[in-house]
Every structure is written in structure tokens, then in C-alpha cells.
PDB file of N, CA, C and O in Angstrom, chain B, residues numbered from 101:
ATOM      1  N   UNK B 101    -126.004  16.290 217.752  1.00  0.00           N
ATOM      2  CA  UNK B 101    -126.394  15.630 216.525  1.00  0.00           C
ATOM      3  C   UNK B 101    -125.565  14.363 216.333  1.00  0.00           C
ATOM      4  O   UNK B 101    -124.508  14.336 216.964  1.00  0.00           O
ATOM      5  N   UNK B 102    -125.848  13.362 215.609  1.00  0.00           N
ATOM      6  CA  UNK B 102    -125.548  12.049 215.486  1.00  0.00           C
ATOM      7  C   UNK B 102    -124.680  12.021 213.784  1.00  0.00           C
ATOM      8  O   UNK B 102    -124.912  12.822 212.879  1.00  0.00           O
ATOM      9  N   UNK B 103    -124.029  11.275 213.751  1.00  0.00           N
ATOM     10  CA  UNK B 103    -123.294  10.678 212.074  1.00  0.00           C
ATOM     11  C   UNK B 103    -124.155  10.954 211.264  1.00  0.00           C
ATOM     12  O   UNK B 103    -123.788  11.491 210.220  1.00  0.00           O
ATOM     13  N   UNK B 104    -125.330  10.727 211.440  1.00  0.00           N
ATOM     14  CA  UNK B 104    -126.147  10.367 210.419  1.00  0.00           C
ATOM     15  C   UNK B 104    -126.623  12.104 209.405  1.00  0.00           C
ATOM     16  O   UNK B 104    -126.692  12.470 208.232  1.00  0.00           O
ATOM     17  N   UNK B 105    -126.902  12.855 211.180  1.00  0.00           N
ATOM     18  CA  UNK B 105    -127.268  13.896 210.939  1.00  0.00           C
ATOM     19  C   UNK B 105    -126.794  14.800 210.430  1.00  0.00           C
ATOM     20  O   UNK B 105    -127.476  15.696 209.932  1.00  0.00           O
ATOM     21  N   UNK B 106    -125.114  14.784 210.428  1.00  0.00           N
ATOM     22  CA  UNK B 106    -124.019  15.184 209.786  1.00  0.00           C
ATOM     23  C   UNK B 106    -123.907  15.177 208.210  1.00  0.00           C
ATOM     24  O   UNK B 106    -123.636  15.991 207.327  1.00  0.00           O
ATOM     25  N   UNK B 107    -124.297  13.674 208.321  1.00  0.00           N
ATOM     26  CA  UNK B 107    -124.375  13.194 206.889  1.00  0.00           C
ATOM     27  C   UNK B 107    -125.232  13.875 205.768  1.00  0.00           C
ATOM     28  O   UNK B 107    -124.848  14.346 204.698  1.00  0.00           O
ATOM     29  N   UNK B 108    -126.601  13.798 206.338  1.00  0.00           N
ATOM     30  CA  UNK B 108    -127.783  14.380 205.706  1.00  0.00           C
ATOM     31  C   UNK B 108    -127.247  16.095 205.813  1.00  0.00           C
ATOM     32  O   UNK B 108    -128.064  16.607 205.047  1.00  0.00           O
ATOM     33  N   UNK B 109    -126.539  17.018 206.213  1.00  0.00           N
ATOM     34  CA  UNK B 109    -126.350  18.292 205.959  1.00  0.00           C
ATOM     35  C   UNK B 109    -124.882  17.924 204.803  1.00  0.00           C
ATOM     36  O   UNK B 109    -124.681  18.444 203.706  1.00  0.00           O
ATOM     37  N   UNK B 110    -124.365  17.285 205.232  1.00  0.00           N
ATOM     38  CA  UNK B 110    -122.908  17.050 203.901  1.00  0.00           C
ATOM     39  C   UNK B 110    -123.626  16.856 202.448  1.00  0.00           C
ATOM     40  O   UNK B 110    -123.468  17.399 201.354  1.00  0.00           O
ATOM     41  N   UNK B 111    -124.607  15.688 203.011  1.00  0.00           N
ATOM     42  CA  UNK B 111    -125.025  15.642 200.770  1.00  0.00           C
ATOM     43  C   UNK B 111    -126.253  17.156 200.474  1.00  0.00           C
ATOM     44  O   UNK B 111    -126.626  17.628 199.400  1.00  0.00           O
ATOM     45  N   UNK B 112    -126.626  17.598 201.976  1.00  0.00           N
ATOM     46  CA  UNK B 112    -127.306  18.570 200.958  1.00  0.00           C
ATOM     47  C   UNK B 112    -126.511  19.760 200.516  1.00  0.00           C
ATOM     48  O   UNK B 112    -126.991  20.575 199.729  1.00  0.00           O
ATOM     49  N   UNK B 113    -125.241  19.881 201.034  1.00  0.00           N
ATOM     50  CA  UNK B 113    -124.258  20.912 200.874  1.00  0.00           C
ATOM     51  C   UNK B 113    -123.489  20.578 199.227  1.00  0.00           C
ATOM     52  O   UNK B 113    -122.998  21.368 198.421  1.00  0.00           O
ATOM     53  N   UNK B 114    -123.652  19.001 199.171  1.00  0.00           N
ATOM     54  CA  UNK B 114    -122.667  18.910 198.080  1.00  0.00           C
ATOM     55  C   UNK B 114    -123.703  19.094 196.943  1.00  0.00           C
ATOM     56  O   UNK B 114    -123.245  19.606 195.921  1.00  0.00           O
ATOM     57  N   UNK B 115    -125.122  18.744 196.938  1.00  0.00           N
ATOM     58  CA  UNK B 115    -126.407  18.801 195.572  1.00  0.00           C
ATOM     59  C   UNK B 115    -126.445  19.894 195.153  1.00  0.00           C
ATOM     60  O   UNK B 115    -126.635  20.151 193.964  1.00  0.00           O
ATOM     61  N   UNK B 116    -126.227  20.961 196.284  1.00  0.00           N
ATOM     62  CA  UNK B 116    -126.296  22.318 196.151  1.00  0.00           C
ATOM     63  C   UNK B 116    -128.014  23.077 195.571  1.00  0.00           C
ATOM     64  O   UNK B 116    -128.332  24.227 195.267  1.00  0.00           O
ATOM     65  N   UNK B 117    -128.830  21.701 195.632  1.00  0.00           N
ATOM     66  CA  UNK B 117    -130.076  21.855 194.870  1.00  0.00           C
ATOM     67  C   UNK B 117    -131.396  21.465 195.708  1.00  0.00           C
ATOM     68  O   UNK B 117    -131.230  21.057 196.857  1.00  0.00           O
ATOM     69  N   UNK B 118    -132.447  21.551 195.285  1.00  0.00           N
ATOM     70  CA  UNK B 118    -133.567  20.746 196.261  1.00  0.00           C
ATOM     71  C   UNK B 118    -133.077  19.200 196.162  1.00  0.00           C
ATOM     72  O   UNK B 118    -132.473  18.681 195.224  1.00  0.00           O
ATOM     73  N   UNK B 119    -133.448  18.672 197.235  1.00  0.00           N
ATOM     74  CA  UNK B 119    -133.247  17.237 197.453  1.00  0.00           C
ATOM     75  C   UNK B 119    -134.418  16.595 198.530  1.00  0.00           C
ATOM     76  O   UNK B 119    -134.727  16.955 199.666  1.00  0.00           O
ATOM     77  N   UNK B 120    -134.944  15.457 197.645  1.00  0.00           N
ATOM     78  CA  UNK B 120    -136.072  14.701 198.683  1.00  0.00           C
ATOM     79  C   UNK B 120    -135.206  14.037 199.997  1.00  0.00           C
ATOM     80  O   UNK B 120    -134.060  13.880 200.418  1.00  0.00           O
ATOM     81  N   UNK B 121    -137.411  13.625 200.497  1.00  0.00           N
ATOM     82  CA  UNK B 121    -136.905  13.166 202.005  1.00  0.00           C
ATOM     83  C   UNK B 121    -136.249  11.214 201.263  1.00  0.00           C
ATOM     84  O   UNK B 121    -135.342  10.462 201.617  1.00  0.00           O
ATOM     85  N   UNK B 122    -137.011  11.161 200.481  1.00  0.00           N
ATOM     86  CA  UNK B 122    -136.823  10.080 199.856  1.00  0.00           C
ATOM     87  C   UNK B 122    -135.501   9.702 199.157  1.00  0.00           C
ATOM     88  O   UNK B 122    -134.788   8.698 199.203  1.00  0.00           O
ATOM     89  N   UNK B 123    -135.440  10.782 198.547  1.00  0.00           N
ATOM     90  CA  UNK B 123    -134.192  10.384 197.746  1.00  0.00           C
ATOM     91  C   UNK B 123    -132.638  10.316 199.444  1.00  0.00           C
ATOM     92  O   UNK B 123    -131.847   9.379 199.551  1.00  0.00           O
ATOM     93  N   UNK B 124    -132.668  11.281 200.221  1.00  0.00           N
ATOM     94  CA  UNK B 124    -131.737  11.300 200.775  1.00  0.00           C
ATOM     95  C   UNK B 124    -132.040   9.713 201.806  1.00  0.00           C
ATOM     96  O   UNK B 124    -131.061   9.091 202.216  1.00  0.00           O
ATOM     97  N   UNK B 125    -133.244   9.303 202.066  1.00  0.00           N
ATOM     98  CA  UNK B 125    -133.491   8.215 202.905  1.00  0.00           C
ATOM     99  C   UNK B 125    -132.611   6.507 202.149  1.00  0.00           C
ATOM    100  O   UNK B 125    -132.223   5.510 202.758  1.00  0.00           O
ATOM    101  N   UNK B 126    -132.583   6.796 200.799  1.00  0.00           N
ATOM    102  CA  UNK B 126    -132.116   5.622 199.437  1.00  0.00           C
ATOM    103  C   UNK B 126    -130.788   6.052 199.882  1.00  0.00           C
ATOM    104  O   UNK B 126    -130.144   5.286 200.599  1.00  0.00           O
ATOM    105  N   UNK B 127    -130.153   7.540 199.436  1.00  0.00           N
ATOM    106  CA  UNK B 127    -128.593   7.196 200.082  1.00  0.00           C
ATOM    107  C   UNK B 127    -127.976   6.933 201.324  1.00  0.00           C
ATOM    108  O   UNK B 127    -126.805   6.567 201.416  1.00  0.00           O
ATOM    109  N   UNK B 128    -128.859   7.140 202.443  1.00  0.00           N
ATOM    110  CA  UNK B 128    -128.027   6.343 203.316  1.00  0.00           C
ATOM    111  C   UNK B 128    -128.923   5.383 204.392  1.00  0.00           C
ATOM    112  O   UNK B 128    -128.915   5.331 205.622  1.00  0.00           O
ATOM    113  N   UNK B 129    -129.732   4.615 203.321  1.00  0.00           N
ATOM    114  CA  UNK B 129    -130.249   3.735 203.303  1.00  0.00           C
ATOM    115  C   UNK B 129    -130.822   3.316 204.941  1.00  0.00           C
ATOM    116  O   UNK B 129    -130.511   2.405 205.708  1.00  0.00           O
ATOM    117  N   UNK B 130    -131.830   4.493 205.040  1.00  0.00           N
ATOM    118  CA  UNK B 130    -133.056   4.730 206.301  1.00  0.00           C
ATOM    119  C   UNK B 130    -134.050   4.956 205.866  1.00  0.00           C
ATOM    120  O   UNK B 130    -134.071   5.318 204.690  1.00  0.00           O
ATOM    121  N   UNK B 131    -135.147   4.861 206.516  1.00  0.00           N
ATOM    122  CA  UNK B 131    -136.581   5.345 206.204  1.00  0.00           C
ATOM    123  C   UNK B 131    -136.860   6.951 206.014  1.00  0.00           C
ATOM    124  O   UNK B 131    -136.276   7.890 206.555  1.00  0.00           O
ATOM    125  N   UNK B 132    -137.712   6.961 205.272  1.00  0.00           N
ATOM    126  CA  UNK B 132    -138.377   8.162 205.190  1.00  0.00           C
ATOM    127  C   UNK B 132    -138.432   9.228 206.672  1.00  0.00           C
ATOM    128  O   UNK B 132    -138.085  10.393 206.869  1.00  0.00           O
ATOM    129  N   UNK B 133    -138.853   8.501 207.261  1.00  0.00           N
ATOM    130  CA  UNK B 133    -139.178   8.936 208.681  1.00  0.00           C
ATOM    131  C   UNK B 133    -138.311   9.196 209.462  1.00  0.00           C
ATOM    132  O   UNK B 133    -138.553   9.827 210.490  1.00  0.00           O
ATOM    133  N   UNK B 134    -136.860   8.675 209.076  1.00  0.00           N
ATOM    134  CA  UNK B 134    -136.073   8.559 209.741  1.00  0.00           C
ATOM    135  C   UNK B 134    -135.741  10.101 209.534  1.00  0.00           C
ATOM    136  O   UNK B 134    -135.666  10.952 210.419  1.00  0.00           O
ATOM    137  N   UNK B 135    -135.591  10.239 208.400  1.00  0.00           N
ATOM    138  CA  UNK B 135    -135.428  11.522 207.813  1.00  0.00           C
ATOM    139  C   UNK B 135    -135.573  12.588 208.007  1.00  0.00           C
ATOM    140  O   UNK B 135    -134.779  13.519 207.867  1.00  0.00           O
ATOM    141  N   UNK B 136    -137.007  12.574 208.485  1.00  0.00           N
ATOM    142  CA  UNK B 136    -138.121  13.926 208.778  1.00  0.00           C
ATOM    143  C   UNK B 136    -137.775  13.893 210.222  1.00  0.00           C
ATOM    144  O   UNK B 136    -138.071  14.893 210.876  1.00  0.00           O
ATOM    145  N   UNK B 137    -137.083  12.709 210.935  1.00  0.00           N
ATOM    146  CA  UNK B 137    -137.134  13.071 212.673  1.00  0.00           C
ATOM    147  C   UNK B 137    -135.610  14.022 212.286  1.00  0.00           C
ATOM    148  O   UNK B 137    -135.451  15.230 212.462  1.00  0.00           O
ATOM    149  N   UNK B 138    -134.759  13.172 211.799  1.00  0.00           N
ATOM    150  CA  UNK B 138    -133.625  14.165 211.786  1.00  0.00           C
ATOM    151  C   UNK B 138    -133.405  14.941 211.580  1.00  0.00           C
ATOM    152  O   UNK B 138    -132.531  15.562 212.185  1.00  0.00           O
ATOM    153  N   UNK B 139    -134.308  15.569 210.219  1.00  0.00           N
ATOM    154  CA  UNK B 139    -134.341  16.652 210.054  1.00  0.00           C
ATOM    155  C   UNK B 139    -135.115  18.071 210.730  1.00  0.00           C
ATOM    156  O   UNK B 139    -134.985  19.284 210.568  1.00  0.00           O
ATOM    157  N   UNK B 140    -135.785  17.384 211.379  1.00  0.00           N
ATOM    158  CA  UNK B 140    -136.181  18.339 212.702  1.00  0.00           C
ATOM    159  C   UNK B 140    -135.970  18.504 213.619  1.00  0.00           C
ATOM    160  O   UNK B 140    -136.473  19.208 214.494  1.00  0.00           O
ATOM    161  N   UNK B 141    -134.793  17.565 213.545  1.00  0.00           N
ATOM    162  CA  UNK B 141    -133.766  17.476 214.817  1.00  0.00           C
ATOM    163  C   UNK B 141    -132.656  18.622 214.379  1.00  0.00           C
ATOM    164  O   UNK B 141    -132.557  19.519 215.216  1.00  0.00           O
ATOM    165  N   UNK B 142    -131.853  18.748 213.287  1.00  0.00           N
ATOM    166  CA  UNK B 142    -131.425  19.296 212.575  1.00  0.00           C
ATOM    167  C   UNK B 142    -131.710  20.809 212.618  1.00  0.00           C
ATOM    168  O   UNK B 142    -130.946  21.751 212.827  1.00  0.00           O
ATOM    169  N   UNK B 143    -133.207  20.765 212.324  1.00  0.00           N
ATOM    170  CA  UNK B 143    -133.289  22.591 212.575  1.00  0.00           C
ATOM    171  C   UNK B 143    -133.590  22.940 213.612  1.00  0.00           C
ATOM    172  O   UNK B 143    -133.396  24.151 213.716  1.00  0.00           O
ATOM    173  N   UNK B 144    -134.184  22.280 214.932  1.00  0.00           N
ATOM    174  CA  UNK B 144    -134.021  22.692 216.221  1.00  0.00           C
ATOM    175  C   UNK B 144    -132.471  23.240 216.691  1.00  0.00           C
ATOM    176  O   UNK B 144    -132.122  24.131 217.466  1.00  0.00           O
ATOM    177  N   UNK B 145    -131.838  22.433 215.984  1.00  0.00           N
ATOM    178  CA  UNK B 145    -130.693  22.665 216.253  1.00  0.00           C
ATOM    179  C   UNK B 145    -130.055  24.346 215.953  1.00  0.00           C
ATOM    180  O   UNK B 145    -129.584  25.182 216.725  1.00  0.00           O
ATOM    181  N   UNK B 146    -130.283  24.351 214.567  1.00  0.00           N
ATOM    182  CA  UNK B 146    -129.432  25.642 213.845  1.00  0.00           C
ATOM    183  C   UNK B 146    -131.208  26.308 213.560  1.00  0.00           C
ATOM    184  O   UNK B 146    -131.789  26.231 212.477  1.00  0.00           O
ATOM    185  N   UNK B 147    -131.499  26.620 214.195  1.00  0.00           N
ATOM    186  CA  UNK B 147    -132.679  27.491 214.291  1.00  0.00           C
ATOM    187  C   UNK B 147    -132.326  28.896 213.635  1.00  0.00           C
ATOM    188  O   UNK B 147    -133.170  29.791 213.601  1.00  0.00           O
TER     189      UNK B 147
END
């Protein structure tokens, strides 16, 4: 996994709540898409 991908599991750990693909794409300022690849990068991962 990459910084980024790290990143996107740190703020959803700290919201502790639902969180968009959108809203997390505004904080660290990537696309939507960028989002949804990582994040399916993400659960391939921790399956």
C-alpha cells in the first residue's frame, strides 16, 4: 500500500463514523476515483 492509502485508513479511524468517497477525496485533495481505486486496493489487501 502507498502514503496515500495509509492515509485514507488513518482519517477513517479518527471519524470513527461513515465517511464519503467525496468527502475523503476534498481532504487529501484527489479525485473521487482515486478513491474507489484505493479503496479497493485497500480491501484486497485486509480481506
Amino acid at each position: 500500500m502507498n502514503s496515500r492509502q495509509y492515509k485514507i485508513i488513518e482519517k477513517l479511524n479518527e471519524k470513527g463514523q461513515w465517511i464519503t468517497g467525496k468527502e475523503l477525496a476534498l481532504m487529501l485533495n484527489v479525485s473521487d476515483r482515486t478513491i474507489r481505486n484505493d479503496i479497493e486496493t485497500i480491501n484486497k489487501e485486509y480481506q
